[in-house]
C-alpha positions, 0 to 999 in steps of 0.5 A: 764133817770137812768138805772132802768127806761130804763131797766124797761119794761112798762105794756102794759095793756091800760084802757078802758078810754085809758088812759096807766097803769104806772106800769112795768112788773116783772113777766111773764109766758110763755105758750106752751108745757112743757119738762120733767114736766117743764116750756116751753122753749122760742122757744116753747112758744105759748103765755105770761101772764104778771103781772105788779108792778100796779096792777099785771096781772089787773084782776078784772079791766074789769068785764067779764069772759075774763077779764084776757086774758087783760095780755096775749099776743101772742109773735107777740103781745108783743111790739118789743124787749120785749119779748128778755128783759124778758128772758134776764132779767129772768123774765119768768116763776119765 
């Protein structure tokens, strides 16, 4: 596995056939309060929005009104260490 692919965070987004999206994350936001006007600090995050290199953040793929809540995550929801891997890798709130 070359380093790109291990760096590389999977999207978690699973279809409702179940079958797994194969595109990775390269953006994400992270919701909670703001300081001074401007993006949430990690420890205040409340929540993520994520978007992937499929179909970024894969609204449209459900036809509900909910359909974007697909890609947002609670921090305790995101999968182990990825939550470090966005920030690390300056992906949050680009």
């Amino acid at each position: 596995m070359s380093d790109v692919e291990q760096a590389a965070i999977p999207c978690p987004f699973t279809y409702a056939n179940g079958r797994r999206c194969c595109g990775v994350i390269y953006r994400a936001i992270g919701y909670g309060p703001r300081r001074n006007g401007d993006f949430a600090f990690r420890e205040d995050v409340r929540k993520y929005r994520l978007w992937c290199s499929e179909k970024d953040d894969h609204e449209g793929s459900v036809s509900t009104r909910w359909s974007k809540e697909r890609m947002e995550f609670y921090p305790d929801e995101l999968a182990p260490g990825v939550e470090d891997k966005l920030w690390e890798r300056g992906i949050v709130n680009q």
